[in-house]
C-alpha positions as CSV (number, residue, x, y, z in Angstrom):
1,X,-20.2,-90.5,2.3
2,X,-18.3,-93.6,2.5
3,X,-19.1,-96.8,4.7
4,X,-16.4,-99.3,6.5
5,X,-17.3,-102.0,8.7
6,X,-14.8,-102.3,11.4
7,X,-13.3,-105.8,12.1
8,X,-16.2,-106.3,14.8
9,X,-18.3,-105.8,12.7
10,X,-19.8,-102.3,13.5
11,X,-20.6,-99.7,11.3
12,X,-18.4,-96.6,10.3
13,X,-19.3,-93.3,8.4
14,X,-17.1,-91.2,6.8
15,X,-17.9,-87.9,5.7
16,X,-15.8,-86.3,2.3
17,X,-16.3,-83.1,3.0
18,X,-17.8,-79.9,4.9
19,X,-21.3,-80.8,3.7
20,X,-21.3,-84.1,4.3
21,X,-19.1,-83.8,7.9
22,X,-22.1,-81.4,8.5
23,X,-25.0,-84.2,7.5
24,X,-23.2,-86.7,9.1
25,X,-22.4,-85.0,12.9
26,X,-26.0,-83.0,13.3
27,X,-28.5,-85.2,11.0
28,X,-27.7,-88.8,10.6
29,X,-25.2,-89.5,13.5
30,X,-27.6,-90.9,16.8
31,X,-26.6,-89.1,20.4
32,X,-24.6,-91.9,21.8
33,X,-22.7,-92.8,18.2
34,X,-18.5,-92.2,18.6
35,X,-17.6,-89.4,16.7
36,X,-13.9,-88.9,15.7
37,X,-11.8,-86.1,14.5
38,X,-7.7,-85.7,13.7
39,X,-7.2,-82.8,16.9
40,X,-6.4,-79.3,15.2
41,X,-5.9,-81.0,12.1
42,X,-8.4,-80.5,8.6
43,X,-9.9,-83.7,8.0
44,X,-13.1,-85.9,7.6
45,X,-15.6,-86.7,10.5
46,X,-15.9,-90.3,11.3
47,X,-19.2,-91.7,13.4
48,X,-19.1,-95.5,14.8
49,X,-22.9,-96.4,14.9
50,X,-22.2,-98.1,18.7
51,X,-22.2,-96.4,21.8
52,X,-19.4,-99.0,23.5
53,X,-16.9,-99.8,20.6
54,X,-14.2,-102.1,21.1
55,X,-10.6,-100.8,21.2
56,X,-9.9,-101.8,18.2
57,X,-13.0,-100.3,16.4
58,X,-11.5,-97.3,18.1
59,X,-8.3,-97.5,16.6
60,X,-9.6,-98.6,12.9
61,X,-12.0,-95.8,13.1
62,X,-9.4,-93.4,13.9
63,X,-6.9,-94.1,11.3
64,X,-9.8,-93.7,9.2
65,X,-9.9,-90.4,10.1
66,X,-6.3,-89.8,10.2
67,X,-6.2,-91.0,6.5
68,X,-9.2,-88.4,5.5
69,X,-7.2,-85.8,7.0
70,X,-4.5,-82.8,5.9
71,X,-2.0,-85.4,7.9
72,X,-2.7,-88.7,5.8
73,X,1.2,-89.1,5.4
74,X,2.1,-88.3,8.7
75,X,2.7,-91.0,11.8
76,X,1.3,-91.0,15.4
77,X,-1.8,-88.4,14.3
78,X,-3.9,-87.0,17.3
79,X,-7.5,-88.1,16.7
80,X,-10.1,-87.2,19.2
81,X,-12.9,-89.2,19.8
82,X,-16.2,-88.3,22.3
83,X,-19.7,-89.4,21.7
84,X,-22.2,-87.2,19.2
85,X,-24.0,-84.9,22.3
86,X,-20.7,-83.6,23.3
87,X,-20.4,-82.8,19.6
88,X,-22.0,-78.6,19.0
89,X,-22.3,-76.4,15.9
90,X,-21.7,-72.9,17.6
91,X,-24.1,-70.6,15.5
92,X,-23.1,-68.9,12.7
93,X,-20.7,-71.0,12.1
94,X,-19.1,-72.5,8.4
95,X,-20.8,-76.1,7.5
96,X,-18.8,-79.0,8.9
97,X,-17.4,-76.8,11.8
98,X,-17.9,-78.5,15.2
99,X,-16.9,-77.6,19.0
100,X,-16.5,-81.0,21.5
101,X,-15.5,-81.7,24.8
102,X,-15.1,-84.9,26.8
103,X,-12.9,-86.3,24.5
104,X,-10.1,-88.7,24.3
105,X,-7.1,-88.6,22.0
106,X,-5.8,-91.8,20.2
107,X,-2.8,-91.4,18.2
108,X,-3.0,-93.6,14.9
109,X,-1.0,-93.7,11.7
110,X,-3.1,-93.7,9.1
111,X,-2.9,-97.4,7.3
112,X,-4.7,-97.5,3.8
113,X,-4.7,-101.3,3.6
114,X,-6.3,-101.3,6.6
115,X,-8.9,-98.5,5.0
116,X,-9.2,-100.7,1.7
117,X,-9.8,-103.8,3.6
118,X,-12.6,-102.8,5.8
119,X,-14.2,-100.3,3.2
120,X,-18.4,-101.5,2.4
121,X,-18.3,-103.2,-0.4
């Protein structure tokens, strides 16, 4: 997994792949953490660890995910956000795959110098 601290400070989780998505949404992530997504679109889940980002953690945290995604070079991505309960494995289901609901969609384009600059060192 990789870490970024936003530029107020909180922390963001990125998970690399179905394993890690899966770790990261139904083990580490806590119930009122913000998860992202890109909507209908492959890519990395991204957890804030703070149940009332800022708008601008918002938006850093979903270019994030917009970069980690199948639309990295693409402008105005769809990223949904909600917090982790309204985030559900259905049974059966592949690792990493989720269902959500009360979710908002920001539309980012994915930035990597913001990505670089606010990656953990």
């Amino acid at each position: 997994m990789d870490y970024y601290i936003s530029s107020d400070g909180d922390e963001i989780i990125v998970g690399k792949n179905n394993k890690q998505n899966e770790y990261l949404t139904n083990k580490l992530a806590r119930r009122d953490d913000i998860w992202l997504q890109t909507k209908d679109i492959p890519g990395s889940h991204v957890v804030i660890r703070n149940e009332d980002p800022s708008e601008r953690t918002l938006q850093e945290a979903a270019s994030i995910a917009a970069f980690f995604s199948k639309a990295k070079n693409s402008s105005s991505v769809p990223v949904d956000y909600t917090k982790i309960r309204h985030v559900k494995k259905p049974n059966g289901s592949k690792p990493g795959f989720v269902i959500y609901e009360n979710q908002t969609t920001l539309y980012v384009t994915p930035d990597e110098e913001l990505i670089l600059r606010l990656r953990k060192k």
